[in-house]
N, CA and C atoms of all chains as a GROMACS GRO file, in nm:
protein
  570
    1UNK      N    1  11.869  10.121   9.513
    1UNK     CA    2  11.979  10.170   9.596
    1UNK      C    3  12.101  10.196   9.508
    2UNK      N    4  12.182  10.314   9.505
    2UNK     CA    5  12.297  10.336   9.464
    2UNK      C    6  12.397  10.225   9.469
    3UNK      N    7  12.480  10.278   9.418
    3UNK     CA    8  12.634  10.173   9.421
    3UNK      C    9  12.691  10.221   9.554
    4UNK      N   10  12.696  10.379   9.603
    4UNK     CA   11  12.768  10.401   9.678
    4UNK      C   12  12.679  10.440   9.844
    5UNK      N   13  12.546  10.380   9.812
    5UNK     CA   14  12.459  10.338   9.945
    5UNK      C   15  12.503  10.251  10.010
    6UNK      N   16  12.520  10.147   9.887
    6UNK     CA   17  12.496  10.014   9.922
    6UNK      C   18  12.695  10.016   9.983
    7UNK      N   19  12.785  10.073   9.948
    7UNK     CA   20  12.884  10.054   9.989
    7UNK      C   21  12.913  10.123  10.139
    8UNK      N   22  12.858  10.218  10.150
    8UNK     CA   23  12.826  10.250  10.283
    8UNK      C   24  12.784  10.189  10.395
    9UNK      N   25  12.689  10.134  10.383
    9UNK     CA   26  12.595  10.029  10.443
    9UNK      C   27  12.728   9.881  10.474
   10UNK      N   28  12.748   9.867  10.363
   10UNK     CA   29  12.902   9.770  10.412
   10UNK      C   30  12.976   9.854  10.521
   11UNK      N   31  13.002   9.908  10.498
   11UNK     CA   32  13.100   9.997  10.608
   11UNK      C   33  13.041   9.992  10.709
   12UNK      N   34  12.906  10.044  10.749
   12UNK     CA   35  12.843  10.047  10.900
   12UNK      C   36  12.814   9.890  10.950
   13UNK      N   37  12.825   9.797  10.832
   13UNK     CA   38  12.774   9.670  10.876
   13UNK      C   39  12.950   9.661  10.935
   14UNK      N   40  13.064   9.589  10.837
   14UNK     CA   41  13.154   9.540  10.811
   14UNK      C   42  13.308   9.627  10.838
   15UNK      N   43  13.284   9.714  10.842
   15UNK     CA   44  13.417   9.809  10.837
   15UNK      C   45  13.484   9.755  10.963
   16UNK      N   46  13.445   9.749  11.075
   16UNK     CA   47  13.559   9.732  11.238
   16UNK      C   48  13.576   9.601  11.197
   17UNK      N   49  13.516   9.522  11.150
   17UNK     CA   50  13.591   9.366  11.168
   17UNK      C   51  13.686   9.361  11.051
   18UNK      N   52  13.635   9.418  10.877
   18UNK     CA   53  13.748   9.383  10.814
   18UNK      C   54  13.895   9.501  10.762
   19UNK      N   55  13.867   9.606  10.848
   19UNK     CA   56  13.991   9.686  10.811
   19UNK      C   57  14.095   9.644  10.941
   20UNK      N   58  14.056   9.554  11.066
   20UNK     CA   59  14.086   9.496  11.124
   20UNK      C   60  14.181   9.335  11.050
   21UNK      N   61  14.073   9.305  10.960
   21UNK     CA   62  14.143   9.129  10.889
   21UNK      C   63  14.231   9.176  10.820
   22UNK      N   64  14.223   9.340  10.740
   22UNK     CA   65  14.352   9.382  10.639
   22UNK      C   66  14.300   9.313  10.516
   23UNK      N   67  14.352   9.432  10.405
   23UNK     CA   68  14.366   9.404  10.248
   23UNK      C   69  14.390   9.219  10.210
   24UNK      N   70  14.447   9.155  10.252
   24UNK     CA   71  14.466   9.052  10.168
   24UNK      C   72  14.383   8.909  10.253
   25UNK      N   73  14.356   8.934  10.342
   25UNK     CA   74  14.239   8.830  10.428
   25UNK      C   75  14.086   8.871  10.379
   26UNK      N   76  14.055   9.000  10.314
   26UNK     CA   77  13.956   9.035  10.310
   26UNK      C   78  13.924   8.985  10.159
   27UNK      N   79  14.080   9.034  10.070
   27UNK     CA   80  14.052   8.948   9.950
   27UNK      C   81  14.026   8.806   9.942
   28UNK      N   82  14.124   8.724  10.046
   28UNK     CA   83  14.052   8.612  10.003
   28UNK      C   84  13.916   8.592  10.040
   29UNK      N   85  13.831   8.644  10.139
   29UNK     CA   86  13.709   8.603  10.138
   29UNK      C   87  13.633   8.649  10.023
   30UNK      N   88  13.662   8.750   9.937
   30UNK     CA   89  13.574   8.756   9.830
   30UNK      C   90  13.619   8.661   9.742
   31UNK      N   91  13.756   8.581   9.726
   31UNK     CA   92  13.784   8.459   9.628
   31UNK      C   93  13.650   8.394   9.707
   32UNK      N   94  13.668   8.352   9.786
   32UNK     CA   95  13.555   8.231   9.860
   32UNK      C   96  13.449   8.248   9.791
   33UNK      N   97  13.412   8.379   9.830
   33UNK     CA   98  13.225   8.390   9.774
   33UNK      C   99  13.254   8.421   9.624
   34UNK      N  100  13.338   8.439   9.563
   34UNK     CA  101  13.324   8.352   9.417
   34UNK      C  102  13.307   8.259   9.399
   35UNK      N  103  13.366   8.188   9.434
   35UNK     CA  104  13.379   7.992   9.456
   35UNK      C  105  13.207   7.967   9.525
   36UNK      N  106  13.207   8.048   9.575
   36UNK     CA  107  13.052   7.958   9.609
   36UNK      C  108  12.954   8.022   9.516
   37UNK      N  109  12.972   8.139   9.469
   37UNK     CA  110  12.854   8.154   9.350
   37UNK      C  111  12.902   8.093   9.203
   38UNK      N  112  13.021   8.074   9.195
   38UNK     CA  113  13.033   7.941   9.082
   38UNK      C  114  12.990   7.778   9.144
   39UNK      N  115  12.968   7.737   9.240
   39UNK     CA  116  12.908   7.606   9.274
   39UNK      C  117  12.745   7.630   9.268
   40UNK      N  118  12.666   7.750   9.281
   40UNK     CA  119  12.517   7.806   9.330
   40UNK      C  120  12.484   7.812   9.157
   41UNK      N  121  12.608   7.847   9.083
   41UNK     CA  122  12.570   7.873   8.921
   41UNK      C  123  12.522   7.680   8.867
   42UNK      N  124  12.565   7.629   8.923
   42UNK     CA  125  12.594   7.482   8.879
   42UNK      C  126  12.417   7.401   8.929
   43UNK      N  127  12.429   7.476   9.078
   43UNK     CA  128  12.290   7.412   9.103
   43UNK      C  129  12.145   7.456   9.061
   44UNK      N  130  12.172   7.568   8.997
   44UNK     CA  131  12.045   7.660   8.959
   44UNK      C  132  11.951   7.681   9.030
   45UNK      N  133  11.940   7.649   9.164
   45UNK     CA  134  11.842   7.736   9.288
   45UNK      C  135  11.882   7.889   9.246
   46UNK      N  136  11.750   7.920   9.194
   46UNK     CA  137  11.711   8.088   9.219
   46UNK      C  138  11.758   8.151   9.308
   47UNK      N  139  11.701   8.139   9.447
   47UNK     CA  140  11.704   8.172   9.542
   47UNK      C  141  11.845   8.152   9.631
   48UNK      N  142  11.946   8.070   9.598
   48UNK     CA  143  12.022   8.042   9.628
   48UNK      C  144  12.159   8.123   9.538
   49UNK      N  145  12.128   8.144   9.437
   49UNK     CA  146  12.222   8.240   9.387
   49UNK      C  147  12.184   8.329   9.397
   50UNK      N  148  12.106   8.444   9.369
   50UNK     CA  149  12.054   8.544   9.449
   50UNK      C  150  12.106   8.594   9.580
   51UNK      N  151  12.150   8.486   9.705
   51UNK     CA  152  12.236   8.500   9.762
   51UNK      C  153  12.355   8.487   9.752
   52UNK      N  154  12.387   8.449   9.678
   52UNK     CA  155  12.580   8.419   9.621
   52UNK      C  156  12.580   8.524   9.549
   53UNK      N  157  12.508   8.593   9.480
   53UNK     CA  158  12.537   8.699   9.402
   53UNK      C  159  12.508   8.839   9.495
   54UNK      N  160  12.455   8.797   9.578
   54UNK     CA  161  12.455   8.953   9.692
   54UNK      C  162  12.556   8.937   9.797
   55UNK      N  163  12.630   8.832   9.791
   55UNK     CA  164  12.726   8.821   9.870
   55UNK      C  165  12.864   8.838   9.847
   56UNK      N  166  12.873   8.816   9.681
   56UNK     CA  167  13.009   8.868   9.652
   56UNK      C  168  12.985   8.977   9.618
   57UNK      N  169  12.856   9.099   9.587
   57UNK     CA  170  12.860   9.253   9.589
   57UNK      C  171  12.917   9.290   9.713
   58UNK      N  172  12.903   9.253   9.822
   58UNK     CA  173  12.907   9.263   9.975
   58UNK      C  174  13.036   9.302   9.996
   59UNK      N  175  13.101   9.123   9.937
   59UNK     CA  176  13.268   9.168   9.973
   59UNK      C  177  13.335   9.255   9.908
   60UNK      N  178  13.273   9.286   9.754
   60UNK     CA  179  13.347   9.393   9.674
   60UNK      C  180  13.380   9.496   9.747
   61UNK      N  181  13.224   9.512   9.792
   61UNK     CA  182  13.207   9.657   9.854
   61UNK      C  183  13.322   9.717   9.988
   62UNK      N  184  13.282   9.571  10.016
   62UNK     CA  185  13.376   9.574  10.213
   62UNK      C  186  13.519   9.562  10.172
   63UNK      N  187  13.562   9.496  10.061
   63UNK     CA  188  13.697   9.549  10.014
   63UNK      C  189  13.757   9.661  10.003
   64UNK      N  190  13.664   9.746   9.879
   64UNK     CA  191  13.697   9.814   9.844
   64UNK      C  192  13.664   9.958   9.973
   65UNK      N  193  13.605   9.909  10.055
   65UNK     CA  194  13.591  10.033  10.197
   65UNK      C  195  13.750  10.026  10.218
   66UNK      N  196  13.783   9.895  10.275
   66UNK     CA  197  13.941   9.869  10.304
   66UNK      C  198  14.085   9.911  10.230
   67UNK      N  199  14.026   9.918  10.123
   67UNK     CA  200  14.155  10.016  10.024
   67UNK      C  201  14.094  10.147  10.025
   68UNK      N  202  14.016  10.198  10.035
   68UNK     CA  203  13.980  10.333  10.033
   68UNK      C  204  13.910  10.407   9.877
   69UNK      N  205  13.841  10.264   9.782
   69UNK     CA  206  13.804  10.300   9.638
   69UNK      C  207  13.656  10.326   9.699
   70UNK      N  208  13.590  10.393   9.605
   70UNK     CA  209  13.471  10.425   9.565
   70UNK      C  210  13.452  10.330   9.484
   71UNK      N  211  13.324  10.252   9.497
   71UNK     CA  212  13.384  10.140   9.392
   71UNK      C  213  13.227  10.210   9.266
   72UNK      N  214  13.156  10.350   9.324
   72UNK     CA  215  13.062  10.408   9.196
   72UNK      C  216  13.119  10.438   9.100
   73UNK      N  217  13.221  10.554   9.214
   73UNK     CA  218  13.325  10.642   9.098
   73UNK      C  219  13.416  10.536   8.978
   74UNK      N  220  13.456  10.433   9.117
   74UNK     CA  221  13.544  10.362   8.965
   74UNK      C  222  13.466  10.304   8.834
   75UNK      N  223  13.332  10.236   8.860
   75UNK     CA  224  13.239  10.200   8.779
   75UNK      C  225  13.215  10.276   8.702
   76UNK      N  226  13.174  10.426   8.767
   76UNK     CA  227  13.038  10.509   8.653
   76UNK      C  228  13.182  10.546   8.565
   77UNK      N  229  13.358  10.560   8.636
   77UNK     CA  230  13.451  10.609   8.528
   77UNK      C  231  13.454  10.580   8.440
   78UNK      N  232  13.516  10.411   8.423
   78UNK     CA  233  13.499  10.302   8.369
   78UNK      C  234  13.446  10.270   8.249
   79UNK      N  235  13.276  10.244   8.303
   79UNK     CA  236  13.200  10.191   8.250
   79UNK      C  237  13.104  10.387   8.224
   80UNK      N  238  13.140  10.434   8.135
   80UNK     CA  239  13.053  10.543   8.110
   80UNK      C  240  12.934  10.564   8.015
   81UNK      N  241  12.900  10.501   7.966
   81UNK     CA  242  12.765  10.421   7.890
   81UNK      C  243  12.825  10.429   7.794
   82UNK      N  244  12.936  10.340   7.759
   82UNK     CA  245  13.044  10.264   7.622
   82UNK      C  246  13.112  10.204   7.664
   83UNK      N  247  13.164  10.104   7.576
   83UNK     CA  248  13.255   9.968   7.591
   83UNK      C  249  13.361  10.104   7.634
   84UNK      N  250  13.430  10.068   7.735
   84UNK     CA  251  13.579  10.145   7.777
   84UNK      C  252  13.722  10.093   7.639
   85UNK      N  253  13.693   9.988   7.599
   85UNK     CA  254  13.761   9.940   7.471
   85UNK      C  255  13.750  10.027   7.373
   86UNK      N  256  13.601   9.980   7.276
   86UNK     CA  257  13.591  10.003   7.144
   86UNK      C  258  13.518  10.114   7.153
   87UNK      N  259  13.464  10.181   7.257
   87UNK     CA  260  13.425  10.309   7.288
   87UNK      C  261  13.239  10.263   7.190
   88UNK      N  262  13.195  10.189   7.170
   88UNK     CA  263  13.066  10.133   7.076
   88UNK      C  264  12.974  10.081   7.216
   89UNK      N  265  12.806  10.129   7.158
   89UNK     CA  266  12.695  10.033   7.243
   89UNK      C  267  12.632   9.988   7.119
   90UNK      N  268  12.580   9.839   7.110
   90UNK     CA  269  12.687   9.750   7.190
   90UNK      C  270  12.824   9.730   7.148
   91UNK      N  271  12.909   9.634   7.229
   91UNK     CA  272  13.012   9.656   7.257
   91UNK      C  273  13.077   9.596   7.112
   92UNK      N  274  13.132   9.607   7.055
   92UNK     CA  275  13.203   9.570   6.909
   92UNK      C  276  13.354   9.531   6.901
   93UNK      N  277  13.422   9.509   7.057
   93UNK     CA  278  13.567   9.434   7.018
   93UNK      C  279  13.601   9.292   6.997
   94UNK      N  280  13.650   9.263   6.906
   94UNK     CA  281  13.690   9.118   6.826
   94UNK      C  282  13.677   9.038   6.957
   95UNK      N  283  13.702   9.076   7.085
   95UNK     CA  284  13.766   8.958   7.160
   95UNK      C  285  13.638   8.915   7.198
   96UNK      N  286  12.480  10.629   9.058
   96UNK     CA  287  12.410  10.555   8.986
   96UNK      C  288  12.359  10.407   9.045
   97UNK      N  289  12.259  10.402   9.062
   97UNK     CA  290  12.231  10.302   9.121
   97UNK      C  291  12.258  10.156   9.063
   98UNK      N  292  12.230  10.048   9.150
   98UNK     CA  293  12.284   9.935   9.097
   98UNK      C  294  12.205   9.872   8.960
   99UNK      N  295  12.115   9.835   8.970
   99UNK     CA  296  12.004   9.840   8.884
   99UNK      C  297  12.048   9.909   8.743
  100UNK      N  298  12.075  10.044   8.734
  100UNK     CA  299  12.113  10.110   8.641
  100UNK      C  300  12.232  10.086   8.544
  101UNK      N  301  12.303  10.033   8.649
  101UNK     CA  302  12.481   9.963   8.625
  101UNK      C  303  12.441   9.862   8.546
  102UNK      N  304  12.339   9.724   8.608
  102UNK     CA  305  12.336   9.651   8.538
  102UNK      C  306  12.255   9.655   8.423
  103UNK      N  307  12.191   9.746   8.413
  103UNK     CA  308  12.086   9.788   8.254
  103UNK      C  309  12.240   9.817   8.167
  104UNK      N  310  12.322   9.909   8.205
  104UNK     CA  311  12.426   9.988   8.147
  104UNK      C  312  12.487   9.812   8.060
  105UNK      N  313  12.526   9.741   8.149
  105UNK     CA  314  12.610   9.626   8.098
  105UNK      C  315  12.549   9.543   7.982
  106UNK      N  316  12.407   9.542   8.047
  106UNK     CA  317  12.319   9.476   7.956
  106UNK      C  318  12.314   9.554   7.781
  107UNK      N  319  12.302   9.674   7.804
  107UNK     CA  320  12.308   9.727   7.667
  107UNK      C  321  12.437   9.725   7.583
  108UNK      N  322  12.543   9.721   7.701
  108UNK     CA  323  12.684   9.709   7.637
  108UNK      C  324  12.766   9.538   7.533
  109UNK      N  325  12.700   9.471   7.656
  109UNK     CA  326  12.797   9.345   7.644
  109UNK      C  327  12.691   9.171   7.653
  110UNK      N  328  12.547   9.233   7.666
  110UNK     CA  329  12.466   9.108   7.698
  110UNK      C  330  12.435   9.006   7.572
  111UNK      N  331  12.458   9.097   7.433
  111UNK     CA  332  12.478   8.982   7.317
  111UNK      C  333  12.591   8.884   7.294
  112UNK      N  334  12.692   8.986   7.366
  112UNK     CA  335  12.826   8.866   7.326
  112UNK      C  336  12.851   8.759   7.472
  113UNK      N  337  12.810   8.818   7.606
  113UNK     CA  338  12.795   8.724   7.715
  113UNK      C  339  12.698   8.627   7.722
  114UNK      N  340  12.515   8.685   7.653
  114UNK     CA  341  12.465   8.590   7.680
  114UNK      C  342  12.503   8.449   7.516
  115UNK      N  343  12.570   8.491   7.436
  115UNK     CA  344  12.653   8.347   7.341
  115UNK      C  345  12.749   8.304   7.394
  116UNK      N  346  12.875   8.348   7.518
  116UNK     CA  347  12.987   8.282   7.574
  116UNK      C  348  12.892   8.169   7.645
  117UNK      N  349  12.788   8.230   7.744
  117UNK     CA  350  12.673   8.158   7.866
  117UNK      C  351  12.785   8.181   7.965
  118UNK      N  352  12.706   8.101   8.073
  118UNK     CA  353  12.687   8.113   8.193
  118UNK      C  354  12.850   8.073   8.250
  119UNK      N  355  12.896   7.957   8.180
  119UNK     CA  356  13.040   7.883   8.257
  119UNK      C  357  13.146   7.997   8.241
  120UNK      N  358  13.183   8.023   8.117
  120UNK     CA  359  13.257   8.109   8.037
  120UNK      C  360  13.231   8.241   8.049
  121UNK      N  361  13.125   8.284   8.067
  121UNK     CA  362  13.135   8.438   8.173
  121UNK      C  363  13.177   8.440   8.325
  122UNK      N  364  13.131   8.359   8.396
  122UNK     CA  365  13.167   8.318   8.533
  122UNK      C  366  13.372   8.311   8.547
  123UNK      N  367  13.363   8.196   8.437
  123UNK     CA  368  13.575   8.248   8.440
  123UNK      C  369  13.629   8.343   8.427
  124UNK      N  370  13.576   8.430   8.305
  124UNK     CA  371  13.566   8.595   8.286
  124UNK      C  372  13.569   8.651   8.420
  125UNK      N  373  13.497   8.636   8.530
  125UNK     CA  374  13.474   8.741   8.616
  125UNK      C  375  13.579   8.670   8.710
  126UNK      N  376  13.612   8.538   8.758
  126UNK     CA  377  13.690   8.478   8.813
  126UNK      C  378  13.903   8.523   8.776
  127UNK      N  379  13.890   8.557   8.630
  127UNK     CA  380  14.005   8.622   8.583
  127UNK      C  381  14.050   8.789   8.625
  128UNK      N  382  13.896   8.816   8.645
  128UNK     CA  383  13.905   8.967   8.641
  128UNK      C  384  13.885   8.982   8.828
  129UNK      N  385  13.927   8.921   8.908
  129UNK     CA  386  13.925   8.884   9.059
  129UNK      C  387  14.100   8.859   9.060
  130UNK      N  388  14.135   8.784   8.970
  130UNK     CA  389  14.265   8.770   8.979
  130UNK      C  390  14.327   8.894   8.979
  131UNK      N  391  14.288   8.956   8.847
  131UNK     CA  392  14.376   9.099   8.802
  131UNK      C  393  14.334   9.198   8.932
  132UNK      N  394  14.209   9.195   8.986
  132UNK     CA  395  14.208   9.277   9.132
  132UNK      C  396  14.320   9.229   9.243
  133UNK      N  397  14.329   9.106   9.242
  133UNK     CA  398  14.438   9.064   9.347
  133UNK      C  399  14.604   9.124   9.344
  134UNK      N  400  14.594   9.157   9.223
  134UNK     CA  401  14.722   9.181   9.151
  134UNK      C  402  14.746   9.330   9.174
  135UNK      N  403  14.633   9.358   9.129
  135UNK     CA  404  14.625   9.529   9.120
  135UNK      C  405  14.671   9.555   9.308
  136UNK      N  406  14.575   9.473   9.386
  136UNK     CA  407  14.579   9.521   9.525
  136UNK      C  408  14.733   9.520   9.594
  137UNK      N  409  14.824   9.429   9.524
  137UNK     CA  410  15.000   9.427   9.543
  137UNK      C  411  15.029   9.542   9.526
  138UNK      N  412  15.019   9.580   9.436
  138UNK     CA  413  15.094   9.695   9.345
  138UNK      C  414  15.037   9.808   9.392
  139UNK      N  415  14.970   9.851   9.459
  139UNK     CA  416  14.880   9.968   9.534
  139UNK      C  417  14.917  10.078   9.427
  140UNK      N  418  14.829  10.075   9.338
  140UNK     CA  419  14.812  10.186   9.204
  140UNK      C  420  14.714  10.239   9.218
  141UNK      N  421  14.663  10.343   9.302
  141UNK     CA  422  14.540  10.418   9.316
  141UNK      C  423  14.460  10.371   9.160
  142UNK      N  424  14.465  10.416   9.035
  142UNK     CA  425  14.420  10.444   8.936
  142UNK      C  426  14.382  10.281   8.890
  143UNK      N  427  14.522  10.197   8.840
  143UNK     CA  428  14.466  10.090   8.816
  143UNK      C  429  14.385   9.977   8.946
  144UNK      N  430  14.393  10.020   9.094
  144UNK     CA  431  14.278   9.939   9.084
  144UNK      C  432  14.172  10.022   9.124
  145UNK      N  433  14.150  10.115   9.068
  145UNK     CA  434  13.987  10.138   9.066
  145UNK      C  435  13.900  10.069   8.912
  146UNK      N  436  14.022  10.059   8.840
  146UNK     CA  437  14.009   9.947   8.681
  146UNK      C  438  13.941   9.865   8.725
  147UNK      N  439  13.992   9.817   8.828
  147UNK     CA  440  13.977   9.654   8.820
  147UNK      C  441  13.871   9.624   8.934
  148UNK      N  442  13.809   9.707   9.033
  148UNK     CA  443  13.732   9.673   9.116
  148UNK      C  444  13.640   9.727   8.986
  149UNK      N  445  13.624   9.832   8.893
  149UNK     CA  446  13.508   9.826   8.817
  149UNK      C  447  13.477   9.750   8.716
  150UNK      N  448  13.620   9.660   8.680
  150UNK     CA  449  13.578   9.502   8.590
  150UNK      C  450  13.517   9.455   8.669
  151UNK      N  451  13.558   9.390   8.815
  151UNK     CA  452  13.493   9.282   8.870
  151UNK      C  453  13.337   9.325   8.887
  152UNK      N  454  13.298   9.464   8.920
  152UNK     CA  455  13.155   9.468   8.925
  152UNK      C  456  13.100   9.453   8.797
  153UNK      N  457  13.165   9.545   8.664
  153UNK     CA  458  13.086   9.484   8.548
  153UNK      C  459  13.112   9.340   8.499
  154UNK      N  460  13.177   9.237   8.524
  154UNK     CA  461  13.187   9.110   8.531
  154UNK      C  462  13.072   9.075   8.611
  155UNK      N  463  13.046   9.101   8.717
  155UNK     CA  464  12.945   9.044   8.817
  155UNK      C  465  12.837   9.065   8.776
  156UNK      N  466  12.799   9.214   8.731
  156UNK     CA  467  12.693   9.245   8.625
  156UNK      C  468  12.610   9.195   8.552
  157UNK      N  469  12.745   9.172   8.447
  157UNK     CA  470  12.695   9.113   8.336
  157UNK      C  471  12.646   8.963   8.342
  158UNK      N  472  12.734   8.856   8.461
  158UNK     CA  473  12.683   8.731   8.446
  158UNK      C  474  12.541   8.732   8.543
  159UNK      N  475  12.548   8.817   8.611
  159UNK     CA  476  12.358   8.828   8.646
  159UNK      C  477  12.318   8.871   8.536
  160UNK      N  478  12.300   8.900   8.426
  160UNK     CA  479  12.206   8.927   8.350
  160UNK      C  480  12.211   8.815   8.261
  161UNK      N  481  12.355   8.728   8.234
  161UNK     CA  482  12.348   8.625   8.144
  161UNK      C  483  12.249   8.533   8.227
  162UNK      N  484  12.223   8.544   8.392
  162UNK     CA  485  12.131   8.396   8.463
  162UNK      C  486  12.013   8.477   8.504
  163UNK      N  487  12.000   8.593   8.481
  163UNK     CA  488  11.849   8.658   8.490
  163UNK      C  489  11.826   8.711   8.602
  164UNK      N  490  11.924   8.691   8.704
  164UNK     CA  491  11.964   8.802   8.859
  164UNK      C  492  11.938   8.933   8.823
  165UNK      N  493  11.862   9.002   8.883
  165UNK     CA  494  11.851   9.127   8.927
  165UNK      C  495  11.983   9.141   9.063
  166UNK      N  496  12.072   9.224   9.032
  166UNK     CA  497  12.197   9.189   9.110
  166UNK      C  498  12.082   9.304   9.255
  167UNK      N  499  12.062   9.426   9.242
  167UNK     CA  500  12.002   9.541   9.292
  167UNK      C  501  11.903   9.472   9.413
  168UNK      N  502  11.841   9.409   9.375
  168UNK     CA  503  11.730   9.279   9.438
  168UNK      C  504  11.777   9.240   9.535
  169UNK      N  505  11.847   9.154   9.485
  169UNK     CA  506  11.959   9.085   9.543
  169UNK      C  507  12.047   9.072   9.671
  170UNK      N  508  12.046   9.230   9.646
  170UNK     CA  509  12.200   9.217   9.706
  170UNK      C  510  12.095   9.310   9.832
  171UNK      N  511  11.983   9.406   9.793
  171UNK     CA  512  11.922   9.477   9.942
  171UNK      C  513  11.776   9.401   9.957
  172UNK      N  514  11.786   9.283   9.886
  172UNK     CA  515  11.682   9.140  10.000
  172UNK      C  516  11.854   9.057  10.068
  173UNK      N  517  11.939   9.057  10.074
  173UNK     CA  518  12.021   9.001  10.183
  173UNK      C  519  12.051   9.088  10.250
  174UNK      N  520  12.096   9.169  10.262
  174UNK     CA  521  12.136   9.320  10.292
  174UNK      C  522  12.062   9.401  10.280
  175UNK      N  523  11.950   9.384  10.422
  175UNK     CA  524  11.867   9.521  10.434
  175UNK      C  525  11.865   9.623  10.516
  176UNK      N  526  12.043   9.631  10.582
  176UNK     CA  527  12.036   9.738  10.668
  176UNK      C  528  12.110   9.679  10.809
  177UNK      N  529  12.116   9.527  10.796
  177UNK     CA  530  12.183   9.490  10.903
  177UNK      C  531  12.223   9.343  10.861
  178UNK      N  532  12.372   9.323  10.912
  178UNK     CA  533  12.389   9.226  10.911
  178UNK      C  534  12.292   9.116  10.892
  179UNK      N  535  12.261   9.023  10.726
  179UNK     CA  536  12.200   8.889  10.750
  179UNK      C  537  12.192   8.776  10.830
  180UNK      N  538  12.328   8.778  10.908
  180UNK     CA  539  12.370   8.654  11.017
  180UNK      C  540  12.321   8.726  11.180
  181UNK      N  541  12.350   8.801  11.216
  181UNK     CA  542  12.342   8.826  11.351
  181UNK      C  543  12.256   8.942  11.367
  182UNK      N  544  12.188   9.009  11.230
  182UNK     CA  545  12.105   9.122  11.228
  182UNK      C  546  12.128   9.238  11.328
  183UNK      N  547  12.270   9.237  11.338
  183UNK     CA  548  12.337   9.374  11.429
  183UNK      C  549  12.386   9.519  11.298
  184UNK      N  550  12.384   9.604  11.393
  184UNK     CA  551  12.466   9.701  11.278
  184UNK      C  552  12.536   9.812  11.425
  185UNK      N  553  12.688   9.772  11.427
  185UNK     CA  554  12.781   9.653  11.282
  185UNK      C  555  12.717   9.543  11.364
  186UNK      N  556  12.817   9.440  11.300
  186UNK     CA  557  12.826   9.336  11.254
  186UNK      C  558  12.859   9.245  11.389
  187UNK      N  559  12.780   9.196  11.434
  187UNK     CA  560  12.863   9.150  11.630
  187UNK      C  561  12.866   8.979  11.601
  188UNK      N  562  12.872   8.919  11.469
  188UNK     CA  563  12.881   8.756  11.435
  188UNK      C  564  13.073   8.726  11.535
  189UNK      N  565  13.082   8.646  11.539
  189UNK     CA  566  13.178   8.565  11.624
  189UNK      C  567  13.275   8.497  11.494
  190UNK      N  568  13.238   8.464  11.381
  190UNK     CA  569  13.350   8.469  11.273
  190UNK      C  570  13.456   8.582  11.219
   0.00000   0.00000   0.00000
C-alpha cells in the first residue's frame, strides 16, 4: 500500500472525529502512541509492537489529514533516495 | 511510493549508523523529531512542517528496521480498511 492510500484510508476511517478534536489534541494523541511504542520497544512482544508501530503511522497520517500535508509528497521530497544532509547513500554525516 | 519502499529507501540510507546507535537511542531520535513536529505545528509553516512530518516518518522507518518491523505489514494487518476497535468506516468508537 502507498503512503498516500494508507493516508486516505485514515481520513475515511478518522477524519469527522479528529478535524473535530483540532491540530493540537490530535497531536497529543500521537505523543501517546509514541509513549506506548517506546514501553512495546522495552517488552519485545513482536506482535505487540507491530501494533504500536501501526498505530503511530495511523496518527501521523490522521494528523497530517488535519493540517492539510501529504505526508508522501513531504517524504518522497525529503527523503529522495539521499541523505537530505550529506546528499550520500549511505548516509555519511559526522552526526 | 509505497510504504515498504520508504522503508527499503531508509534502510539503504541510514540502517548502518541506526542499527550501531540500537534500538533506545533511535527511539529518542524519533521522540525529538515529534517534538520539532509539535513546534513546526505552532508556527504553521506550510514548507517546514512538511520537514518534519517527513523526519518523523523516516524516524519511524528507520527504528522498524533497527527492531525488524516491516512498518507496511504492520500498519495494513491493523488497518485493513476499517476501524480496528469498532470495525466501522468511519470510525463510530465512543472515545
Amino acid at each position: 500500500m502507498n503512503i498516500h492510500e494508507f493516508q486516505k484510508l485514515m481520513r475515511r476511517i478518522y477524519y469527522h472525529r479528529d478535524s473535530k478534536r483540532g491540530t493540537t489534541r490530535t497531536f497529543e494523541w500521537l505523543v501517546e502512541e509514541v509513549q506506548e511504542l517506546g514501553e512495546a520497544l522495552k517488552e519485545r512482544n513482536a506482535k505487540a509492537l507491530e501494533g504500536e508501530f501501526a498505530d503511530v503511522l495511523a496518527w501521523l497520517a490522521s494528523l497530517a489529514n488535519v493540517v492539510n500535508i501529504d505526508l508522501e509528497r513531504a517524504a518522497t521530497i525529503k527523503y529522495d533516495g539521499k541523505c537530505p544532509k550529506c546528499r550520500q547513500v549511505p548516509c555519511n554525516c559526522s552526526v
